[in-house]
C-alpha positions as CSV (number, residue, x, y, z in Angstrom):
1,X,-69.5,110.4,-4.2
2,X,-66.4,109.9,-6.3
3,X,-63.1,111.9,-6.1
4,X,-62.0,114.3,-8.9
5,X,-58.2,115.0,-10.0
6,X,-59.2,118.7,-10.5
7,X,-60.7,119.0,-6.6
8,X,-57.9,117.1,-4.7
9,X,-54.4,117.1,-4.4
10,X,-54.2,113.9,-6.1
11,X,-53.4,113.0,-9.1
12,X,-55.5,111.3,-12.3
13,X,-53.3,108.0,-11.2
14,X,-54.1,108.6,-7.6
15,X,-57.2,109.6,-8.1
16,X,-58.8,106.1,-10.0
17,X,-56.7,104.1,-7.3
18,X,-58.8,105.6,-4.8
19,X,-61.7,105.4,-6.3
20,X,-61.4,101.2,-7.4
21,X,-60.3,100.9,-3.7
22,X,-62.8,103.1,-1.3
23,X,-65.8,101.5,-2.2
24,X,-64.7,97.7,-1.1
25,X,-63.6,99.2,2.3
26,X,-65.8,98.7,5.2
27,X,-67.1,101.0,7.3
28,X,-64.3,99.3,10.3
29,X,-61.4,99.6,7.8
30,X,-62.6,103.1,6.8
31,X,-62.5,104.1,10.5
32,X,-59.2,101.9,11.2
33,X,-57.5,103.9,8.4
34,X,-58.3,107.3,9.6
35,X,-57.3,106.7,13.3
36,X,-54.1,105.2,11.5
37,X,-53.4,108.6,9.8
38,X,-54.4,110.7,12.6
39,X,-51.9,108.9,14.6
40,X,-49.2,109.2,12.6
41,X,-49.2,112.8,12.0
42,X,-49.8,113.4,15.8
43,X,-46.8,111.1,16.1
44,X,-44.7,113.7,13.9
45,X,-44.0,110.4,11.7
46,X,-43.3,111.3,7.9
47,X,-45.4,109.4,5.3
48,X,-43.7,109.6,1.9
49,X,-43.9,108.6,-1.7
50,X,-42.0,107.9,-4.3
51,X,-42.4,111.3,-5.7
52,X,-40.7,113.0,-2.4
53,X,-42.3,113.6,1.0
54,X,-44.5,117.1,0.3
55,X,-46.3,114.8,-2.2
56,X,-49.5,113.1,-2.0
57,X,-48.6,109.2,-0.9
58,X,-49.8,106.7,-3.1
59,X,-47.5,104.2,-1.4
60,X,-46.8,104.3,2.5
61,X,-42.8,104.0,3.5
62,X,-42.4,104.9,7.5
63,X,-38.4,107.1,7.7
64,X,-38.8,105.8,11.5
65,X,-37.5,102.7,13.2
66,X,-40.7,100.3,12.9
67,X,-43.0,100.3,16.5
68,X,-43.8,96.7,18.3
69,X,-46.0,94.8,16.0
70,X,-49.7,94.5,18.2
71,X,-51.4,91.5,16.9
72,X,-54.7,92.4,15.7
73,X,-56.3,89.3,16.4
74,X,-58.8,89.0,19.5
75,X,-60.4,86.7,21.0
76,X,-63.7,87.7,23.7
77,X,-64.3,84.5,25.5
78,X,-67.6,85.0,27.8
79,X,-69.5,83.2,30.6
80,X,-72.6,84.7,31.4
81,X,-75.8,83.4,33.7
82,X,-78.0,86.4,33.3
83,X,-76.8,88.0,30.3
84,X,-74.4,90.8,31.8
85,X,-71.0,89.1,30.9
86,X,-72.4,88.3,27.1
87,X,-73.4,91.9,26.7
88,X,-70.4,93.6,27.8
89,X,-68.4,91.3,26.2
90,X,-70.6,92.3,23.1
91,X,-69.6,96.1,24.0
92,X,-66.0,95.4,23.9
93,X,-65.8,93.2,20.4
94,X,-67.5,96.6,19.1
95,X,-65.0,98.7,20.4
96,X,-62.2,96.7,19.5
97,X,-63.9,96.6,15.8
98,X,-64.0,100.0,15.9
99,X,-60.4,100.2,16.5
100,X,-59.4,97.7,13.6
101,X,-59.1,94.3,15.5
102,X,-60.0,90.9,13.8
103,X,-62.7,90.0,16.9
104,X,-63.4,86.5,17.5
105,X,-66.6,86.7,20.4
106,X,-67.6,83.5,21.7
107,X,-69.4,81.9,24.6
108,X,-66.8,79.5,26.3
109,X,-69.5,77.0,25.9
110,X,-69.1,77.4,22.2
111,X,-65.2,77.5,21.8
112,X,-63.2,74.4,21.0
113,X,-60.6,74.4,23.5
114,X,-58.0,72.7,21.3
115,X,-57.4,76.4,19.4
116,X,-56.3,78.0,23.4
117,X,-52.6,77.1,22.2
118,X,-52.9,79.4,18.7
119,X,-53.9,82.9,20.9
120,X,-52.0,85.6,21.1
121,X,-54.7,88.1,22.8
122,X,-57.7,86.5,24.8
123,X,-60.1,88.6,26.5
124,X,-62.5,86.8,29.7
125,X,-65.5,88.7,30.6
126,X,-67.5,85.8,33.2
127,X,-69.9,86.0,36.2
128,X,-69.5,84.3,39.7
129,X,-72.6,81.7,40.1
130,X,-74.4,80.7,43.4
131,X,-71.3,80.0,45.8
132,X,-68.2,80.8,43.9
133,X,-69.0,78.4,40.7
134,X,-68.5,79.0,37.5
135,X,-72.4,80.0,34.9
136,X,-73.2,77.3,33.0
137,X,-72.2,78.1,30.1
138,X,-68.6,78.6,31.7
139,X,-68.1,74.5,33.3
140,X,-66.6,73.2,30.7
141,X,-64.3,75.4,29.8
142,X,-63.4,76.3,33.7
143,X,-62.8,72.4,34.1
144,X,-60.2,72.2,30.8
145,X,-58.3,75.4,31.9
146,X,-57.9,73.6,35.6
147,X,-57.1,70.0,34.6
148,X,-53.7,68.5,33.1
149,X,-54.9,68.9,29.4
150,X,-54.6,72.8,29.6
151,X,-51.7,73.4,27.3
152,X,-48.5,76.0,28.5
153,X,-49.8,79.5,27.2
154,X,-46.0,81.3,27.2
155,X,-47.3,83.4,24.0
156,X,-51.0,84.6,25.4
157,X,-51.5,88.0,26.9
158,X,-55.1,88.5,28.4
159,X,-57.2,90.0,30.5
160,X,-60.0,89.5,32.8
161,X,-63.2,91.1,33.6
162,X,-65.1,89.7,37.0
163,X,-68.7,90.3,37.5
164,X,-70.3,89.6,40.9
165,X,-71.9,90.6,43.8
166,X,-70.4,91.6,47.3
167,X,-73.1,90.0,49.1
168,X,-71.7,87.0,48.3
169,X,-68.6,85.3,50.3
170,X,-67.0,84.0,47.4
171,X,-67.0,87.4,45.2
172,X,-66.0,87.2,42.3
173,X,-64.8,84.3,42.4
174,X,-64.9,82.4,39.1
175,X,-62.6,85.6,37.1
176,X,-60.5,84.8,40.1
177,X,-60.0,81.0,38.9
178,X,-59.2,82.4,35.6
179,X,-56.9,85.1,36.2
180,X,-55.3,82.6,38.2
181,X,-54.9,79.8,36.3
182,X,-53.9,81.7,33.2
183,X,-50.9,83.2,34.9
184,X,-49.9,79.7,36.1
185,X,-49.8,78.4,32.2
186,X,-47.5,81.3,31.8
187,X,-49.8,83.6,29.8
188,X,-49.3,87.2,30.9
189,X,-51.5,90.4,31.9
190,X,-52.6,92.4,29.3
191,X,-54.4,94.6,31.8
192,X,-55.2,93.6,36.1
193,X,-57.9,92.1,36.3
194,X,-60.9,94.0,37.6
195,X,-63.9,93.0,39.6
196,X,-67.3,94.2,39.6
197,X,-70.0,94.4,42.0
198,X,-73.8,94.7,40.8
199,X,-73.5,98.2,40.0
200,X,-70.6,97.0,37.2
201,X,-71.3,100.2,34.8
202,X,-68.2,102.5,35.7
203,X,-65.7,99.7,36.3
204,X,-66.5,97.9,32.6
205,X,-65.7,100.9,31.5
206,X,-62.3,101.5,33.0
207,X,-61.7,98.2,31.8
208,X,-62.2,98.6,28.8
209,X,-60.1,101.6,28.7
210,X,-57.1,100.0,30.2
211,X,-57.5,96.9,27.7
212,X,-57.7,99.1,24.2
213,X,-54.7,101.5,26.0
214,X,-52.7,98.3,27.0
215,X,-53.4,97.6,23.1
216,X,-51.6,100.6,21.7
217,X,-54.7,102.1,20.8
218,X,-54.4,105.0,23.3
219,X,-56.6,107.5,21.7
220,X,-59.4,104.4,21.7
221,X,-59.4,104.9,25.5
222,X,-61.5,108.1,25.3
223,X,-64.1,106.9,23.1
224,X,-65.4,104.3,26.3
225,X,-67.6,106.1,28.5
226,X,-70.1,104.9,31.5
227,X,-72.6,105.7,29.2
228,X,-72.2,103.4,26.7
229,X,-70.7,100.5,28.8
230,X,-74.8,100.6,30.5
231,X,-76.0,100.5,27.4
232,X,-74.7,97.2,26.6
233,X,-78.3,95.4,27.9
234,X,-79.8,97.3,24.6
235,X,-76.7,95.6,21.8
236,X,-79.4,94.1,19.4
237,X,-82.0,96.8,19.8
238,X,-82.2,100.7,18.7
239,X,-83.7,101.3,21.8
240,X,-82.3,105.0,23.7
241,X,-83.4,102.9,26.7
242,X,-81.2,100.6,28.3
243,X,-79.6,99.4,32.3
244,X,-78.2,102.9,32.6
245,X,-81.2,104.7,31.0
246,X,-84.3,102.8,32.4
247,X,-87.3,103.2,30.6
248,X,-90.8,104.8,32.6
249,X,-93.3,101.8,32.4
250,X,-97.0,102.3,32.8
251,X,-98.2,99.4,35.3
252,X,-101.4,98.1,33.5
253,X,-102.3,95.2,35.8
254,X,-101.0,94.3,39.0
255,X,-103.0,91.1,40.5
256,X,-102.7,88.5,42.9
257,X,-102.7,84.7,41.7
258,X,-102.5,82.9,44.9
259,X,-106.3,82.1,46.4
260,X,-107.7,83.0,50.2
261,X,-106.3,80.9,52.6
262,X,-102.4,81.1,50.8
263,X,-99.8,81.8,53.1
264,X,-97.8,83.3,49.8
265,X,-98.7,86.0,48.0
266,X,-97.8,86.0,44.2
267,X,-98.0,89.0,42.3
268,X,-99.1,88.9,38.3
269,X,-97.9,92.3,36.8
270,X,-98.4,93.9,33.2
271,X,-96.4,96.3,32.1
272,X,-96.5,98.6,28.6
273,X,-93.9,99.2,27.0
274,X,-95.5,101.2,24.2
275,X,-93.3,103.7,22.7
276,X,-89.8,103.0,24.2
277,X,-88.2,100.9,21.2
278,X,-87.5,97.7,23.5
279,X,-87.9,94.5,22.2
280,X,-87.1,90.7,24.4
281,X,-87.2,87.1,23.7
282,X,-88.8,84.2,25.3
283,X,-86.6,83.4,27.9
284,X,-84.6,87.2,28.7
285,X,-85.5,89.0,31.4
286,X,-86.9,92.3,33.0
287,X,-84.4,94.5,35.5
288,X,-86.6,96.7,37.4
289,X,-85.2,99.5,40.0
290,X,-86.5,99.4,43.2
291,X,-87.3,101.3,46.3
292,X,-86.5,100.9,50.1
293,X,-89.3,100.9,52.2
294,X,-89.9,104.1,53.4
295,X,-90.4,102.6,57.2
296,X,-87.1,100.8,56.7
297,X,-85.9,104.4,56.1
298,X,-87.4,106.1,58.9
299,X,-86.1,104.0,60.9
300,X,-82.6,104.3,60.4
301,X,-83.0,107.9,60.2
302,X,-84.2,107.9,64.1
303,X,-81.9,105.8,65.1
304,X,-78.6,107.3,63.6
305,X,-80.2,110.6,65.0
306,X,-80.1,112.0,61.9
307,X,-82.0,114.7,59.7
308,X,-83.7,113.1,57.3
309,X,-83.7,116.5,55.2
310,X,-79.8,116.5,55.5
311,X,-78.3,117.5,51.8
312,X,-75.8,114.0,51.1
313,X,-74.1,113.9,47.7
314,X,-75.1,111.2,45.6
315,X,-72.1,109.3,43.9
316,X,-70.1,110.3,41.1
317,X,-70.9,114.0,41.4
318,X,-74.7,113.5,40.3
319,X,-76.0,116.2,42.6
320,X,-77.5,116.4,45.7
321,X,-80.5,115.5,47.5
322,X,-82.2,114.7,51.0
323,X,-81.0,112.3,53.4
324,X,-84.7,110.5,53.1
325,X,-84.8,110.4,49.2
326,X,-81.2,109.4,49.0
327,X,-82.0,106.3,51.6
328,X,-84.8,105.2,49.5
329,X,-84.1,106.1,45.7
330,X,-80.7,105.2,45.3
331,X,-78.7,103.4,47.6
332,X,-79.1,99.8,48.8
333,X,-79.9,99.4,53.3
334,X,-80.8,95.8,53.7
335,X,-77.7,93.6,52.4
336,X,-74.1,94.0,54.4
337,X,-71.4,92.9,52.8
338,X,-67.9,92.8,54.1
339,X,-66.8,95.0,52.0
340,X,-69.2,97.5,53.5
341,X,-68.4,96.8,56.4
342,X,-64.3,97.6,56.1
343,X,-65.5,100.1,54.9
344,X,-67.6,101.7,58.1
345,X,-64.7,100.4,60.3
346,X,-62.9,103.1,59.0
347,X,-65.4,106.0,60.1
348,X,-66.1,104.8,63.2
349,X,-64.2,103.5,66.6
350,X,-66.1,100.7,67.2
351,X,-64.2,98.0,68.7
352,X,-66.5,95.4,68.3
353,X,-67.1,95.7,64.8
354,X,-63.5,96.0,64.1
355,X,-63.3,92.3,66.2
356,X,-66.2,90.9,64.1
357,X,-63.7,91.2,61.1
358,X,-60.4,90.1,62.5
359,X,-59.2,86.7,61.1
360,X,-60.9,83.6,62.6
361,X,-63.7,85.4,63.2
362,X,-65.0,84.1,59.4
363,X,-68.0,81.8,60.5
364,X,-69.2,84.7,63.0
365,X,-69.0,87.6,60.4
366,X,-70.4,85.2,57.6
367,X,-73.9,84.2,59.8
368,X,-74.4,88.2,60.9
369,X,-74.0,89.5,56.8
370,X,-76.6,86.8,55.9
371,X,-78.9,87.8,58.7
372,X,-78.9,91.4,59.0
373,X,-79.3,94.9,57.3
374,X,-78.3,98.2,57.9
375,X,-80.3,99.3,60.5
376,X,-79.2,96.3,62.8
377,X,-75.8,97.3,62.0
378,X,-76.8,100.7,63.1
379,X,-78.1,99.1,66.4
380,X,-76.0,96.5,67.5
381,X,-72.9,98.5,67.2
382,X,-74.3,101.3,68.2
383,X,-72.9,103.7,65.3
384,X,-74.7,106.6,66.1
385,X,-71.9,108.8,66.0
386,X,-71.2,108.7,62.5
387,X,-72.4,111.2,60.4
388,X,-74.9,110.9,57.2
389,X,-72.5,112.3,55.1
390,X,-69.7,110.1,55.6
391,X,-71.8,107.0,56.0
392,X,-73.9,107.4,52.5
393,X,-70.5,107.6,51.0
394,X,-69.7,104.4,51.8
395,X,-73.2,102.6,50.4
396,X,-73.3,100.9,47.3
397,X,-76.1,101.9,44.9
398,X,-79.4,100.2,45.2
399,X,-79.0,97.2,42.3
400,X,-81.9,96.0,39.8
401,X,-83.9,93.2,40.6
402,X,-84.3,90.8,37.6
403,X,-87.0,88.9,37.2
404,X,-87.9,86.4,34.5
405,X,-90.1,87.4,31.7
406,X,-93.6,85.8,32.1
407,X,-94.8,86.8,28.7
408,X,-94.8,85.8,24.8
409,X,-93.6,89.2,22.6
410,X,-96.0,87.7,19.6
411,X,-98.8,86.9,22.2
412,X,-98.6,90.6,23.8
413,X,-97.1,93.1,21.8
414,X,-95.9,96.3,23.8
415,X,-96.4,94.5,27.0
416,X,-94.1,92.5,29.5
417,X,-95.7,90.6,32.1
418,X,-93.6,89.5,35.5
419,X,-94.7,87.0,38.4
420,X,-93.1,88.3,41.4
421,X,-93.6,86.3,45.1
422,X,-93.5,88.4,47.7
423,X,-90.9,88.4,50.7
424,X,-91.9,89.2,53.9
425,X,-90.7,87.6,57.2
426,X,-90.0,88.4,61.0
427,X,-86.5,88.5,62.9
428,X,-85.1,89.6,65.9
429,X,-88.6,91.0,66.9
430,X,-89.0,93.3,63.7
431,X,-90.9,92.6,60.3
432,X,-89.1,92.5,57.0
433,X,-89.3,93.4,53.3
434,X,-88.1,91.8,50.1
435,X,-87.4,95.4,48.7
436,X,-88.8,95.0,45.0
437,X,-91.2,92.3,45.6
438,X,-92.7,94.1,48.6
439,X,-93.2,97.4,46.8
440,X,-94.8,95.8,44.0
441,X,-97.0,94.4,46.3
442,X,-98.0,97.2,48.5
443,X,-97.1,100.4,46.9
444,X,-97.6,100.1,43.1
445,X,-100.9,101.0,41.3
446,X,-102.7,100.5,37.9
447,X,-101.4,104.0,36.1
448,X,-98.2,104.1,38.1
449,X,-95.0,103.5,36.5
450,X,-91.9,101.8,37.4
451,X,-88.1,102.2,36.1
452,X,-87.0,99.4,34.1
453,X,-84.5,97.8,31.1
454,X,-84.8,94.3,29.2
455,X,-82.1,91.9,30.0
456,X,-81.0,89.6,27.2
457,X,-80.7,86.5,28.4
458,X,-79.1,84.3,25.3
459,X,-78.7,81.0,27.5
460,X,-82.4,80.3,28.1
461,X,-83.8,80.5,24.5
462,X,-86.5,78.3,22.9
463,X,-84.6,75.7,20.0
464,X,-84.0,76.9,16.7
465,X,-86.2,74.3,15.4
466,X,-90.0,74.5,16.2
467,X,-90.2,71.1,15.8
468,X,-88.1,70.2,18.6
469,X,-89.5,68.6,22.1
470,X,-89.2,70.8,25.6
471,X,-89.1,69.6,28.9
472,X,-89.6,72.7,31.5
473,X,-89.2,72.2,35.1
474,X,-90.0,75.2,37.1
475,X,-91.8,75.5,41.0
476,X,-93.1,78.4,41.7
477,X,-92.8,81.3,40.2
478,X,-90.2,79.8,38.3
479,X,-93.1,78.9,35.8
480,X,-93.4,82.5,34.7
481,X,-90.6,81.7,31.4
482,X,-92.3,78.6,30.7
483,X,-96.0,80.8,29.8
484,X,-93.8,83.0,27.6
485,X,-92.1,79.5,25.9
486,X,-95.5,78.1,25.3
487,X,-97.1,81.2,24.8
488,X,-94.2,81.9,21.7
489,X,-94.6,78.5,20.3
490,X,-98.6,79.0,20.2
491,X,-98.4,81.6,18.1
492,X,-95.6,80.6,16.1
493,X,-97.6,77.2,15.0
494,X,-94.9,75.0,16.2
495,X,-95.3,71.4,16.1
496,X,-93.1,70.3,18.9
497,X,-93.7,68.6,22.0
498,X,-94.4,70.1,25.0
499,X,-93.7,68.9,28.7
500,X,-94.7,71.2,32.2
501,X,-93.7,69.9,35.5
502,X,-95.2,72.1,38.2
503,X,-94.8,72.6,41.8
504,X,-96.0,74.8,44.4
505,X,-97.5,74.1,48.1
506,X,-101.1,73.9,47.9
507,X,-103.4,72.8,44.9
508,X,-106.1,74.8,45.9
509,X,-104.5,78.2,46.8
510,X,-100.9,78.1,44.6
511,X,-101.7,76.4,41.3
512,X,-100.2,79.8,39.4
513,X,-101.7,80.2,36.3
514,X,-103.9,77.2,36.1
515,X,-106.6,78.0,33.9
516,X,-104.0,78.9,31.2
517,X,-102.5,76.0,31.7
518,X,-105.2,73.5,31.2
519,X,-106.0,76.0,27.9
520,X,-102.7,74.9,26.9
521,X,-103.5,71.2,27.9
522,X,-107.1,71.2,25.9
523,X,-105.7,73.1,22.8
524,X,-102.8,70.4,22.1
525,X,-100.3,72.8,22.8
526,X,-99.0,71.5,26.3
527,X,-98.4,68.2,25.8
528,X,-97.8,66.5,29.4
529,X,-98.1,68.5,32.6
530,X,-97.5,66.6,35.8
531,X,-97.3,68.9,39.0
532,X,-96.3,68.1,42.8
533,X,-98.0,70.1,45.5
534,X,-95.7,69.5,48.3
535,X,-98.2,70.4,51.6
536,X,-101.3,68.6,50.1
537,X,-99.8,65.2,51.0
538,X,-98.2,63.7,54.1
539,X,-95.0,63.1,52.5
540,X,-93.7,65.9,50.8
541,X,-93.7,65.8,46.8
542,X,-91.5,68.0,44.8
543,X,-90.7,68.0,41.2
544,X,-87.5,66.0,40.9
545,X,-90.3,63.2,42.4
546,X,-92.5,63.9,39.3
547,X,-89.5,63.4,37.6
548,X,-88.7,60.3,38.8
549,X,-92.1,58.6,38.8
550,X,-91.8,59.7,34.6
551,X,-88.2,58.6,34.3
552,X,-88.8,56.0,31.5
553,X,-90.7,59.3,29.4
554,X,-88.2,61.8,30.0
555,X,-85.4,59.2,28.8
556,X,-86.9,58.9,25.5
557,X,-88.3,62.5,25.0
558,X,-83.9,63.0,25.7
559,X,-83.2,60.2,23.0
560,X,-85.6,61.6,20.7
561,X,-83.6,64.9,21.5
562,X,-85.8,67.0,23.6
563,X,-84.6,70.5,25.1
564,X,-84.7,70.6,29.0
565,X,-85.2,73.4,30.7
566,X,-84.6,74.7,34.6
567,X,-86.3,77.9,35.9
568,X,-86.6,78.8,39.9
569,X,-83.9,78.4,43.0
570,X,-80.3,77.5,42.5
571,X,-79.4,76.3,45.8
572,X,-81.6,73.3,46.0
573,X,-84.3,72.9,43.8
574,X,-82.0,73.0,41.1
575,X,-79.6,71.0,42.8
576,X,-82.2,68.2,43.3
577,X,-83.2,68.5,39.5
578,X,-79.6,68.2,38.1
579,X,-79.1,65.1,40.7
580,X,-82.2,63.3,39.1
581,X,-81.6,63.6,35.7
582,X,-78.2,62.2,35.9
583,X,-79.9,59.0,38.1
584,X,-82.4,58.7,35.5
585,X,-79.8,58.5,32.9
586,X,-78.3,55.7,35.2
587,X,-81.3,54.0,35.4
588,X,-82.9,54.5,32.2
589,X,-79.5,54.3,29.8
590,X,-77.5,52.1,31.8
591,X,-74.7,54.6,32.2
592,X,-72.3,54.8,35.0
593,X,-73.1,58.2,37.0
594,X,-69.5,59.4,35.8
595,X,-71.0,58.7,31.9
596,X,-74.2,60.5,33.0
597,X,-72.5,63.5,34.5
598,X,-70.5,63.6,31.1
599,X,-73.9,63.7,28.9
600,X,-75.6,66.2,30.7
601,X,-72.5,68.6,30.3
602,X,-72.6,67.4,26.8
603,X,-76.4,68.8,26.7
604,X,-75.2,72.0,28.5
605,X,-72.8,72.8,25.5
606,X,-75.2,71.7,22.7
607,X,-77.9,74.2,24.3
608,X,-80.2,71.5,25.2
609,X,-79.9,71.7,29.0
610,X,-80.4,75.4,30.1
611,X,-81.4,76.4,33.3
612,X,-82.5,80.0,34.9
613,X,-81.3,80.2,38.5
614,X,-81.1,82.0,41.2
């Protein structure tokens, strides 16, 4: 719709200036110019023109002294493991859009550190990995920023968001490093940094608000809300669904792969996803929200002496509901962290637990965390005293389990598939529960449905090119990504090379997903498979053996520029993995294990080495 002189106060002139100019506006600039007006006139600032200031402006002269100049140019710099620090960071470059900022959003494996010295604003949105250590995708640039080649940063201001969880002694700690290290270049705070435990929604969001406020843009402060802060999981999608609006999924299978005789129990679930709108990729991943085991939460009940039907408000004024439902739905009961436990110290007299966290009492405090849960706590320090009320109000909400997606989008439309292992041990004379895992397991049926939300995972992704060889290591139910990779790629007709090594304990009882598998390995599509069943043999075999005994193969599928790909436990497995492809490179390419440690973080940052841990 065009203007017209003889329905607006402008005139003819005015009126075709607009007109040429509106339409080459986008729809950022549109929004950027009506915030700017809106501002001013709140501001009581006069906009004039040449033709006095009750007339129509066709040129913009400000009669006040001119405000601080806000550079407009930002750039979002994230590290991300499991997609959380990539989507928010996705959030905030659309805010800041919104707001009329110049966004430059990049992965820090992706930026070219030599343009750190030409900032003026840098935002850090990054996750803490295994034991205080930087994601992947983070290394690099983590190991530039803390060696002598990091340039002085006297003209940066930035601002850090942590993600990470509690549970965890080294919380945190990676945004830590950077928050740090920034300040010691000389850059300074846009914002304090803020650090976020699992449930991150609420504390994103005041971070963002601070950041666009700390920008001048204080009426942009209002339009961030918790709301759309969880719905950063759903960025690429038009889904209403999202981490903060789960989505209802119908359970359509729910079977066990492992045979009789197994000692594990693996289970295979199918989920529909007909009618909610989500989409995933090869490689993302699937956040379901779990239950506590309703024995678990009996027995804390008893021994607390509490009444389960008790009315304890839930968190952020979202009602109220029964002891019992609030122990099981929403808050988590079998992970202490320290944090938790400052926190109970405060409600209650004991003076043991206030010794277990005195300083030099570290190692002590550390060992009971990692060995107990709530109701031990409960026990052993004999906090019966405290009341339901106050001790809910301390809990942190029940976090989603992710689990890896086990199922091609073009092989099974409107359906994810999972491959969950089941956790169940004894200790200290009582049985427990893997909380997901175990319900899954035990309490969900066929025609039952579960909460859940896709999580975009954008650092495990098949290559660009079809034609490009793969490599996937992955024990266990670390497999279940590689099914949905080869599933993808057999639809998709790609020509590329395709390599499996397996590992589980027993042939006979733990080969997951074997007939599909040798399917694969008839049809052409799976190229090599080589698997280690550790318990079959005298001498333990694992995979990083496999990989050795096919050192030679894996050298050249590398040379010839294969993709490799890590999926299963961080601590070791992984560990192992990483340490035999950089001795393979030593033996194989002749490099020094300095050179080798330098190629595979040179395969990190061209995508070609991606790994899924946890």
């Amino acid at each position: 719709m065009e203007l017209q002189a003889n329905n607006s106060p402008f005139t003819q002139e005015q009126t075709e200036l607009l007109n040429r100019l509106l339409p080459t506006l986008s729809q950022t600039q549109l929004i950027w110019l009506s915030g700017y007006f809106t501002a001013k006139q709140a501001a009581g600032t006069q906009v004039v023109s040449s033709d006095g200031p009750s007339s129509p402006a066709s040129t913009i002269n400000e009669t006040s002294a001119p405000a601080a100049v806000v550079s407009k140019d930002i750039t979002v710099l994230f590290g991300s493991q499991t997609g959380n620090s990539s989507n928010l960071a996705k959030k905030m470059t659309k805010k800041l859009e919104e707001q009329g900022f110049q966004v430059n959003l990049s992965s820090m494996s992706d930026f070219k550190t030599n343009q750190l010295k030409k900032l003026q604003n840098l935002l850090i949105v990054v996750s803490t990995h295994g034991e205080g250590e930087p994601p992947d995708s983070a290394i690099a640039f983590h190991e530039f920023l803390n060696s002598k080649r990091a340039p002085k940063l006297e003209q940066l201001k930035y601002s850090v968001l942590a993600l990470g969880d509690t549970s965890y002694e080294f919380f945190c700690q990676t945004g830590k490093d950077f928050d740090t290290r920034l300040e010691e270049l000389g850059a300074g705070r846009l914002t304090p940094r803020i650090d976020c435990d699992v449930d991150f929604d609420e504390s994103a969001a005041d971070w963002m608000s601070q950041v666009l406020e700390s920008l001048g843009e204080k009426s942009a402060a209002n339009l961030v809300s918790v709301s759309s802060v969880g719905a950063a999981d759903s960025v690429t999608t038009e889904s209403v669904y999202s981490r903060s609006n789960p989505f209802q999924a119908e359970v359509l299978e729910n079977l066990n792969l492992n045979g009789r005789g197994s000692d594990r129990e693996t289970r295979h679930l199918e989920l529909s996803l007909e009618g909610s709108g989500l989409t995933y990729q090869a490689g993302d991943s699937l956040g379901i929200y779990p239950q506590n085991h309703p024995q678990l939460v009996e027995d804390i009940i008893s021994a607390s002496g509490w009444n389960a039907e008790e009315l304890v408000s839930l968190s952020k004024n979202k009602g109220e509901v029964s002891l019992r439902e609030a122990l099981q739905f929403h808050y988590e009961i079998t992970v202490l962290t320290k944090p938790l436990l400052e926190q109970i110290v405060k409600i209650t007299a004991n003076a043991e637990l206030r010794k277990l966290l005195e300083p030099g009492n570290e190692q002590q405090l550390r060992s009971y965390i990692s060995e107990h849960d709530l109701l031990d706590l409960i026990q052993d320090y004999k906090l019966e005293g405290v009341s339901a009320k106050d001790l809910v109000s301390v809990l942190r909400k029940v976090p989603a389990r992710l689990y890896s997606i086990a199922s091609s989008p073009s092989a099974y439309p409107d359906e994810v598939h999972l491959t969950v292992r089941t956790v169940r041990y004894e200790h200290k004379g009582r049985n427990r529960y893997g909380v997901c895992s175990t319900q899954l397991a035990e309490r969900i049926q066929p025609g039952e449905t579960l909460p859940v939300f896709i999580q975009q995972n954008d650092g495990f992704k098949l290559p660009d090119s079809p034609d490009a060889p793969i490599i996937m290591i992955g024990p266990g139910t670390g497999v279940a990504p590689f099914r949905a990779f080869l599933g993808e790629r057999e639809e998709s007709g790609s020509e590329g090379k395709n390599w499996l090594i397996y590992g589980d304990q027993h042939f006979a009882t733990d080969f997951l997903y074997q007939v599909e598998w040798q399917r694969w390995l008839a049809d052409g599509i799976l190229t090599n498979m080589d698997v280690a069943f550790s318990r079959d043999t005298d001498q333990k075999v694992y995979v990083q053996h496999r990989m050795q005994e096919r050192s030679r193969e894996i050298y050249e599928w590398l040379q010839e520029g294969a993709y490799i790909y890590v999926c299963g436990d961080e601590k070791k497995m992984a560990h192992d993995v990483h340490s035999t492809l950089a001795a393979i490179l030593v033996q194989e390419g002749g490099m020094t294990m300095e050179q080798a440690t330098d190629y595979l973080i040179e395969l990190q940052q061209q995508k070609r080495y991606q790994r899924d841990v946890y």
